[in-house]
C-alpha positions as a Markdown table, in Angstrom:
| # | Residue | x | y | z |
|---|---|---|---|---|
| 1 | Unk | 208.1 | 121.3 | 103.0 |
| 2 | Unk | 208.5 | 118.0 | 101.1 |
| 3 | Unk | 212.0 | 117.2 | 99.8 |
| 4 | Unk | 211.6 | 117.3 | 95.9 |
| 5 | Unk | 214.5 | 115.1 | 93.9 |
| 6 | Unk | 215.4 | 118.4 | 92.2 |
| 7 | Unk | 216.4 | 119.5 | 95.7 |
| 8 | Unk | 220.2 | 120.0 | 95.1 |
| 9 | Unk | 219.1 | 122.6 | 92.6 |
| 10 | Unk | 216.5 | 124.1 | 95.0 |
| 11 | Unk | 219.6 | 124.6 | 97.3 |
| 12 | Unk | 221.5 | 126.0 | 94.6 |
| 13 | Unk | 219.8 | 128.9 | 93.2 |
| 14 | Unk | 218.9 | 129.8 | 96.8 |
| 15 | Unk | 221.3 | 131.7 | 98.8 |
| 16 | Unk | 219.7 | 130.8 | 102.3 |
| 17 | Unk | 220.2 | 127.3 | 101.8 |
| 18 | Unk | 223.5 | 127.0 | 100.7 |
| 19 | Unk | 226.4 | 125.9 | 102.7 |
| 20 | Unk | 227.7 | 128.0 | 104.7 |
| 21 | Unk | 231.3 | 128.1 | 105.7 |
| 22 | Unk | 231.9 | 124.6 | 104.6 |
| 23 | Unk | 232.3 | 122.0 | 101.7 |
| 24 | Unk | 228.8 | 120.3 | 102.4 |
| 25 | Unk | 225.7 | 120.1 | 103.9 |
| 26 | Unk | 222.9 | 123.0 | 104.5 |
| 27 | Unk | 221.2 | 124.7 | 106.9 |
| 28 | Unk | 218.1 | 123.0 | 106.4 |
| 29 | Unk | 217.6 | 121.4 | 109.7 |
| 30 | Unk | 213.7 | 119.9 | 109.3 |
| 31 | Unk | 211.7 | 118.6 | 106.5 |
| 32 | Unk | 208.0 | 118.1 | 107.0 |
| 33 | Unk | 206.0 | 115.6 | 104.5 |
| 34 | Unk | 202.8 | 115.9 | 102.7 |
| 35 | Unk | 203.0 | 112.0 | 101.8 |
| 36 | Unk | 205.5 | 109.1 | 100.5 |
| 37 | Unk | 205.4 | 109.8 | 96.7 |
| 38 | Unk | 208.9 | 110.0 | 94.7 |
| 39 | Unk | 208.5 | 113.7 | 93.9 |
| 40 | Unk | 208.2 | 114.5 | 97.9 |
| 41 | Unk | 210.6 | 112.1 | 99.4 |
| 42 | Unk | 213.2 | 111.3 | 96.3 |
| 43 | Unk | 215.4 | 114.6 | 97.4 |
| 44 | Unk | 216.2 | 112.9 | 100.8 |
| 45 | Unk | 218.5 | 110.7 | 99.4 |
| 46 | Unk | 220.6 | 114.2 | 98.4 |
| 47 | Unk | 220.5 | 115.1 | 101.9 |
| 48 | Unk | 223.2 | 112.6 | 103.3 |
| 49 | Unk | 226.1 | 114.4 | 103.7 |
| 50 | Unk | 226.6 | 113.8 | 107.6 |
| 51 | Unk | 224.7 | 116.8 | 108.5 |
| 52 | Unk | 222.0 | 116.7 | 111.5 |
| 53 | Unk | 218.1 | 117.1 | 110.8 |
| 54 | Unk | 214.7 | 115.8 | 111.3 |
| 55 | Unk | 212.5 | 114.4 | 109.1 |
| 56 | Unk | 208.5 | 115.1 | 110.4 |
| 57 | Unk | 205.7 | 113.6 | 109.2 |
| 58 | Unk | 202.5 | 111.0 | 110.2 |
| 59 | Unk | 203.5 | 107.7 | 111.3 |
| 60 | Unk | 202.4 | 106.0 | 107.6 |
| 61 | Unk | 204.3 | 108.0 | 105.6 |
| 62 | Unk | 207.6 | 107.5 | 107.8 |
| 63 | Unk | 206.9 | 104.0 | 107.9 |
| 64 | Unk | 207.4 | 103.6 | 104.1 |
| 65 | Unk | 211.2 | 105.2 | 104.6 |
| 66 | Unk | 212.0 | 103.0 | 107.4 |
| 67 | Unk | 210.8 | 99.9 | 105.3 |
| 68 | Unk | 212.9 | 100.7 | 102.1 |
| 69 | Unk | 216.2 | 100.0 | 102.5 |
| 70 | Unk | 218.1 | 102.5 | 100.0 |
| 71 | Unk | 216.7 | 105.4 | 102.8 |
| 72 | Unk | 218.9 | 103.6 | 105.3 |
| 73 | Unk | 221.7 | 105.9 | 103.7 |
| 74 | Unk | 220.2 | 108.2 | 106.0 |
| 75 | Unk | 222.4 | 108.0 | 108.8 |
| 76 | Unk | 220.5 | 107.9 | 112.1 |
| 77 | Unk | 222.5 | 109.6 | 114.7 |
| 78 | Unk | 222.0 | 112.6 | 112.6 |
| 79 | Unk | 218.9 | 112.4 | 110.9 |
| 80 | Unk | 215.6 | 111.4 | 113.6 |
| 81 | Unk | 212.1 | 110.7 | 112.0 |
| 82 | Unk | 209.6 | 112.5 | 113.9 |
| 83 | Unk | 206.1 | 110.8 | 113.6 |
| 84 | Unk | 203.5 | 113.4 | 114.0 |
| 85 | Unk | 200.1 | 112.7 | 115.2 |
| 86 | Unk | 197.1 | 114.5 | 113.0 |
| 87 | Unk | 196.0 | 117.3 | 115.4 |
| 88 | Unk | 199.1 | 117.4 | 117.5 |
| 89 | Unk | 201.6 | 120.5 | 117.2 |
| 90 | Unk | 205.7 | 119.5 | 116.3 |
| 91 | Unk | 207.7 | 122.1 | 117.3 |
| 92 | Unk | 210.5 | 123.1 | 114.5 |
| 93 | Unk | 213.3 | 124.9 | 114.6 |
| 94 | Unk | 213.3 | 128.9 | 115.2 |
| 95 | Unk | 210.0 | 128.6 | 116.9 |
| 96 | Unk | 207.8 | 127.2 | 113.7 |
| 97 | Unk | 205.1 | 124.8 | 114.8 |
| 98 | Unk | 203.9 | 122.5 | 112.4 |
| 99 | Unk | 200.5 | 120.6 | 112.4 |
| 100 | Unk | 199.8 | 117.7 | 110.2 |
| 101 | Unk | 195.9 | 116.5 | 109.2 |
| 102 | Unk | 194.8 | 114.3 | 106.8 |
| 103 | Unk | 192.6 | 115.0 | 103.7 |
| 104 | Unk | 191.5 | 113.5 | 100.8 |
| 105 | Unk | 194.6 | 111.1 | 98.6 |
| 106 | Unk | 195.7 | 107.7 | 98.3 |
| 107 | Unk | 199.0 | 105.5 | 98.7 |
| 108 | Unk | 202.0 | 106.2 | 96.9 |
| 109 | Unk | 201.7 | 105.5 | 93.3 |
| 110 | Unk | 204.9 | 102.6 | 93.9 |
| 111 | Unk | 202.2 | 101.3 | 97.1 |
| 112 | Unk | 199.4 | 101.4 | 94.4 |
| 113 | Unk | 197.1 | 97.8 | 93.8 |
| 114 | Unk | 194.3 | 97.7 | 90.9 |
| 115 | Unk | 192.3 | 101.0 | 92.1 |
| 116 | Unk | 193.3 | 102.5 | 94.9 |
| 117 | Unk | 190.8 | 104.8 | 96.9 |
| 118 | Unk | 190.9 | 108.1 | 96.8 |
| 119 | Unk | 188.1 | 109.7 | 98.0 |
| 120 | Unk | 188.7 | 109.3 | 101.8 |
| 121 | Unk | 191.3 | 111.4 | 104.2 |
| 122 | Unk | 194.0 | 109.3 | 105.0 |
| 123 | Unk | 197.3 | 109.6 | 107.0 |
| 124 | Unk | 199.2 | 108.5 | 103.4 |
| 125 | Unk | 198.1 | 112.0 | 102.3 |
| 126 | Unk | 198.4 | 114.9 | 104.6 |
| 127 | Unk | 198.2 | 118.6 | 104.8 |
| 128 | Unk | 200.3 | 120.9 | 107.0 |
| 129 | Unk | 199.3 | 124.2 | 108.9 |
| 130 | Unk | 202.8 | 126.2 | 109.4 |
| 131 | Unk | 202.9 | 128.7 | 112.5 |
| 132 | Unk | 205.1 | 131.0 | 113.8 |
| 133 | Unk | 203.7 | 133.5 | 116.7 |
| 134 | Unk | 200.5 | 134.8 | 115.3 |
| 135 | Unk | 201.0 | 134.3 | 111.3 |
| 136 | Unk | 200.6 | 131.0 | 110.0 |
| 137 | Unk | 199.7 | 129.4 | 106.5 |
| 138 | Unk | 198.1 | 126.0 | 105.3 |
| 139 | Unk | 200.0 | 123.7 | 102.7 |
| 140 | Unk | 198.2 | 121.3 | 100.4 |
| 141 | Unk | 199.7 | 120.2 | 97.6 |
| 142 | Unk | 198.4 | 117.0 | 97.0 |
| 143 | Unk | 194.6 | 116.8 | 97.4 |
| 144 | Unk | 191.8 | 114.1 | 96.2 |
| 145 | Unk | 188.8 | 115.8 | 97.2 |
| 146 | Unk | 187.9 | 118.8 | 99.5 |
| 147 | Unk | 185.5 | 117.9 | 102.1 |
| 148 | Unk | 183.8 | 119.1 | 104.9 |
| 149 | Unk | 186.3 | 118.8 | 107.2 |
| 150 | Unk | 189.0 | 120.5 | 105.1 |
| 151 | Unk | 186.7 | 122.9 | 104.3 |
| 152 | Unk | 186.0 | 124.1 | 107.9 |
| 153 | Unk | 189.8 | 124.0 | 108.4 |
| 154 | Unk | 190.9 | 126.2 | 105.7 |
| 155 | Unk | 187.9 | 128.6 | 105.9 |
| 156 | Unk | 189.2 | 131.8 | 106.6 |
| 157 | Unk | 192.8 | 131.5 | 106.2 |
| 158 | Unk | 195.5 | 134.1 | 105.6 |
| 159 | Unk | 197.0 | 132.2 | 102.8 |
| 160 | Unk | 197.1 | 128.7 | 101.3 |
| 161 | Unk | 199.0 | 126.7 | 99.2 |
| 162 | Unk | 197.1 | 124.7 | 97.0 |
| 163 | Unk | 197.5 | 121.6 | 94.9 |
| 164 | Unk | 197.1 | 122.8 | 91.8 |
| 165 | Unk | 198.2 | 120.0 | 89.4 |
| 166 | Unk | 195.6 | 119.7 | 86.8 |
| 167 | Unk | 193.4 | 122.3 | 84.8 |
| 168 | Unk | 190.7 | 119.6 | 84.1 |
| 169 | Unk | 190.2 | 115.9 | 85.8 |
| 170 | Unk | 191.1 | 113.8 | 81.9 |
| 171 | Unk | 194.0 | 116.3 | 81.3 |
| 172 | Unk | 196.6 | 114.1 | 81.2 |
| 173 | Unk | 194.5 | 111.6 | 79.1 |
| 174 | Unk | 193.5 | 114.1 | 76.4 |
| 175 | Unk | 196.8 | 115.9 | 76.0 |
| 176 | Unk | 198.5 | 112.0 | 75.7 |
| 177 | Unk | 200.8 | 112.4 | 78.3 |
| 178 | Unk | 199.3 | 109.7 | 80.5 |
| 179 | Unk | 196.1 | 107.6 | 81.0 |
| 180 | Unk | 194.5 | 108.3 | 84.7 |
| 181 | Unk | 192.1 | 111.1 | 85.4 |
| 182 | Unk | 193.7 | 113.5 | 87.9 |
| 183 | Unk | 191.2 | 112.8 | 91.0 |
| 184 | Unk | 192.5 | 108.5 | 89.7 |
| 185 | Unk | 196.0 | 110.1 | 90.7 |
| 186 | Unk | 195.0 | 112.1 | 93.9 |
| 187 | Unk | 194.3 | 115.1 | 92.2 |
| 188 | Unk | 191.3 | 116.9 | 92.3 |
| 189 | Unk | 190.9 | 120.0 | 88.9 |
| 190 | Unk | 191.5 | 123.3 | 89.4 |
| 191 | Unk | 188.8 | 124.2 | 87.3 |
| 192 | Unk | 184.9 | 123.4 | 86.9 |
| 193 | Unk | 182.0 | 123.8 | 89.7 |
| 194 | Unk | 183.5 | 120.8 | 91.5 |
| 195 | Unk | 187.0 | 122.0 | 91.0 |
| 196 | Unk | 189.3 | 123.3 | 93.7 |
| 197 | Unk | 189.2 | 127.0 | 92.4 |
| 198 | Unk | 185.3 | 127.1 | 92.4 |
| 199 | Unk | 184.8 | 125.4 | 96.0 |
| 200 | Unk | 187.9 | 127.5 | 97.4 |
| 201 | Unk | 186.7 | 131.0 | 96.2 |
| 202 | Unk | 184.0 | 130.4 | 98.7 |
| 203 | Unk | 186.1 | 130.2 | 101.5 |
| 204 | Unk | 186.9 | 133.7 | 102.2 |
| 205 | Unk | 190.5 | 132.5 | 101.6 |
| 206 | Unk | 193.0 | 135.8 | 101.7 |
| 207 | Unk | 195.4 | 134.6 | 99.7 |
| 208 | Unk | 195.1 | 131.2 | 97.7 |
| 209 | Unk | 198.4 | 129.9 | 95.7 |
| 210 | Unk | 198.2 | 127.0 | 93.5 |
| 211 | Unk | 201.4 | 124.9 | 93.6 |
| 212 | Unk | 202.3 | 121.8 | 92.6 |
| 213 | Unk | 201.0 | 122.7 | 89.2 |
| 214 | Unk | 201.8 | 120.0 | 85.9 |
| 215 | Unk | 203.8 | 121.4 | 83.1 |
| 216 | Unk | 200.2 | 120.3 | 80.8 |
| 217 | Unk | 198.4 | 122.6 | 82.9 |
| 218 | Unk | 197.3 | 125.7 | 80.5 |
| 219 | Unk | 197.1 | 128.1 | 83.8 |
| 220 | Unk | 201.4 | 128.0 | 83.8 |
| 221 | Unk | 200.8 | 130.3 | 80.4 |
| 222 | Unk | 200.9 | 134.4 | 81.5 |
| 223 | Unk | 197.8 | 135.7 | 79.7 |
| 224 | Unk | 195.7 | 132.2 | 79.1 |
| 225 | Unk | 192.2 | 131.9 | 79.1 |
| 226 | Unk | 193.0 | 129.8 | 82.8 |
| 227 | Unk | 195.0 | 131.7 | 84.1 |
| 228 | Unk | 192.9 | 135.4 | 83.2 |
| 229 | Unk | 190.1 | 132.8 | 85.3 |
| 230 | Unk | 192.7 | 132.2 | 88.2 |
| 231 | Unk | 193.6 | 135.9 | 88.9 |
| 232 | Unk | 189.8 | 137.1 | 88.3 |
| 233 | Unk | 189.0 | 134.7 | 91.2 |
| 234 | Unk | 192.3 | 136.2 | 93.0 |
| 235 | Unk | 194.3 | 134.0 | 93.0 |
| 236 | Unk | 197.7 | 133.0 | 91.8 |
| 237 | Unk | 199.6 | 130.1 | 90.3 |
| 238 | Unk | 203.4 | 129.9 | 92.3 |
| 239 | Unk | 206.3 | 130.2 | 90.5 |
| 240 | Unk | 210.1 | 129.1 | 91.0 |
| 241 | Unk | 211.9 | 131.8 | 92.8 |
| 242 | Unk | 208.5 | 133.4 | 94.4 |
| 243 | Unk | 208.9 | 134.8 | 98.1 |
| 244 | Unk | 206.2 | 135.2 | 100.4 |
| 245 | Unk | 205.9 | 137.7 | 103.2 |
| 246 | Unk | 203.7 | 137.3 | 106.2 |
């Protein structure tokens, strides 16, 4: 899911994706994006190695790799880009079916002109429901707003992954490490009555994982006021190394 630029290290502290039996490559066969920002797509340029896989994600987002050059690297009689209609089903490997729909985000930040909007579902920003037999899980890590639509999709669920970048909307303004709000960057708060934690509680979510989560956010701290609010509304903030069983 996504294909972060610290991917080589991803693949080394992880014995299931390491080579195996050879020099190079992995067995990662498919990659699924969420959208075209650097942090999803900038690991893809580590996965060149003349190894076979497939890329999947809507047709926007693989439209911005086939129009930049430097992913050309990517050689294409091994690695396909499979454009994936919102609402339509890709089959992955090992019998995991992956669909894609849009919600709430904006362009790439490198894409961005003046103010871009951010309020509306687009197919720039995308979230994925992952299934396998009868378990599946929904995986958002980039999220403007939640709507109605999202809303009805993810009420209910088993477990979700949720964008949990920012504690509070002018976080990275007040702490001096940048100068957008987070819903100006795609990003809507985890905390607040119109934050993600508050609207999500009510969704009879089993199990709700924040991800994606900023190293300014105070929830990251064991024992902090935000995250004693996190776990009292059950849920959890994901950490490096975490396994999930379904």
């Amino acid at each position: 899911m996504n294909c972060s630029p610290d991917i080589r290290e991803q693949i080394s502290v992880c014995n299931w994706l390491k080579p195996r039996g050879k020099l190079r490559g992995s067995p990662i066969r498919d990659v699924v994006l969420t959208s075209g920002e650097i942090d999803n797509v900038g690991g893809l340029l580590s996965l060149r190695e003349n190894e076979p896989y497939s890329i999947f994600g809507s047709a926007e987002v693989l439209d911005l790799l086939e129009a930049n050059q430097v992913y050309d690297i990517l050689d294409r009689r091994l690695v396909s880009l499979q454009a994936t209609a919102s609402g339509e089903a890709a089959m992955l490997g090992s019998g995991i079916t992956v669909e894609l729909f849009p919600v709430p985000g904006k362009v790439p930040l490198y894409l961005e002109r003046e103010a871009p909007t951010t309020g509306t579902a687009s197919e720039f920003t995308v979230g994925a429901r992952v299934a396998a037999g009868h378990k599946s899980f929904f995986y958002i890590p980039g999220c403007a707003a939640i709507d109605d639509d999202l809303a009805a999709r993810i009420r209910g669920a088993k477990l979700v992954f949720f964008d949990g970048t920012l504690w509070t909307d002018d976080e990275m303004i007040v702490s001096g490490t940048g100068s957008k709000t987070g819903r100006r960057m795609g990003h809507i708060p985890v905390s607040g009555s119109d934050g993600s934690l508050n609207i999500l509680s009510r969704l009879g979510i089993g199990r709700l994982i924040f991800i994606h989560v900023n190293n300014t956010n105070p929830m990251l701290i064991d024992g902090s006021p935000e995250r004693r609010d996190v776990e009292a509304a059950n849920a959890e903030v994901a950490y490096d190394g975490m396994e999930i069983t379904l």
